[in-house]
FISESE-585186 format. One line per 4 residues: their letters; for each residue z, x, y of C-alpha. Coordinates in steps of 0.25 Angstrom, whole numbers, plus 5000, padded with zeros to 4 digits. Layout:
A> Z/X/Y; ...;
***
This chain:
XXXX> 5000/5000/5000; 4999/5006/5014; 5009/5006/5023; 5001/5009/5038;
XXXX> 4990/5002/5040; 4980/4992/5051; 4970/4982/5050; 4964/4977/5062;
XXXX> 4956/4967/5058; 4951/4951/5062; 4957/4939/5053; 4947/4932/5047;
XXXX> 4953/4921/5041; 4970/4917/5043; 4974/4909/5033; 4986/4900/5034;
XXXX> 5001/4900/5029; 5002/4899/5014; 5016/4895/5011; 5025/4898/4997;
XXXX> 5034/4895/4988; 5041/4900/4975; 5051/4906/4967; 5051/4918/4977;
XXXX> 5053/4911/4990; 5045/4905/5001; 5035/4912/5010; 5022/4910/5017;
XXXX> 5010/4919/5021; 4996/4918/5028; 4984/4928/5028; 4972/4932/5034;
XXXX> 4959/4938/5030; 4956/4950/5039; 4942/4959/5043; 4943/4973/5048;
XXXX> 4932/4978/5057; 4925/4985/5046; 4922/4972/5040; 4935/4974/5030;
XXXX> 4943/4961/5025; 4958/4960/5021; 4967/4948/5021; 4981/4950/5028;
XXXX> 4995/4940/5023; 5008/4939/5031; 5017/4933/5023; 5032/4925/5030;
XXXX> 5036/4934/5042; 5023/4939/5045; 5015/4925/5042; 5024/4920/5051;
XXXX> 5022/4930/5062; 5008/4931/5062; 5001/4917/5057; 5001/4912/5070;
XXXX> 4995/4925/5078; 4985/4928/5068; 4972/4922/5072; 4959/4922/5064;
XXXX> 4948/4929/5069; 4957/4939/5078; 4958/4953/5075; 4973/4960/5072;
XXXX> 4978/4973/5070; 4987/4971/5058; 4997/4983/5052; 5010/4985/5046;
XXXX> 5010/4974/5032; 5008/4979/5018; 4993/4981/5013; 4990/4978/4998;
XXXX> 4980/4974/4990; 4976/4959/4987; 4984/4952/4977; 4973/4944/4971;
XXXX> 4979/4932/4966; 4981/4929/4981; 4969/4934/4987; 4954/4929/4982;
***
C-alpha cells in the first residue's frame, strides 16, 4: 500500500450514500469515479466520517486534489 500520494483529478460520476447493517455494526459510504488528466480512471470511497465530510462538497464534474486515504487494489465482489 502507499502511504504518500495525490491524485488531481475530475469526478466523473458521484454516487449516492449507500447505508449498512450487520453483525458488525452500522455505517455508510459514498463513492465516486474519477479521470486524471492522462485519461486514467479510479473510483475513490469515503466511508462514515469522511462521507459525512465530503458528500456535500464534492461535485461532479469539478476537479479536486485528493491525498492523504489508503490506496488499495479493487475488491472485486464490490466493484464491476
Amino acid at each position: 500500500f502507499l502511504k504518500h500520494w495525490c491524485i488531481v483529478a475530475r469526478v466523473t460520476k458521484k454516487n449516492d450514500i449507500k447505508r449498512w447493517s450487520n453483525a458488525k455494526g452500522e455505517g455508510h459510504l459514498f463513492s465516486m469515479d474519477l479521470a486524471d488528466a492522462q485519461g486514467g480512471q479510479i473510483r475513490c470511497t469515503f466511508f462514515k466520517n469522511a462521507c459525512d465530510r465530503y458528500f456535500d462538497i464534492v461535485e461532479e464534474g469539478h476537479v479536486y486534489e485528493i491525498s492523504g486515504g489508503t490506496v488499495k487494489n479493487a475488491n472485486r465482489q464490490y466493484s464491476s
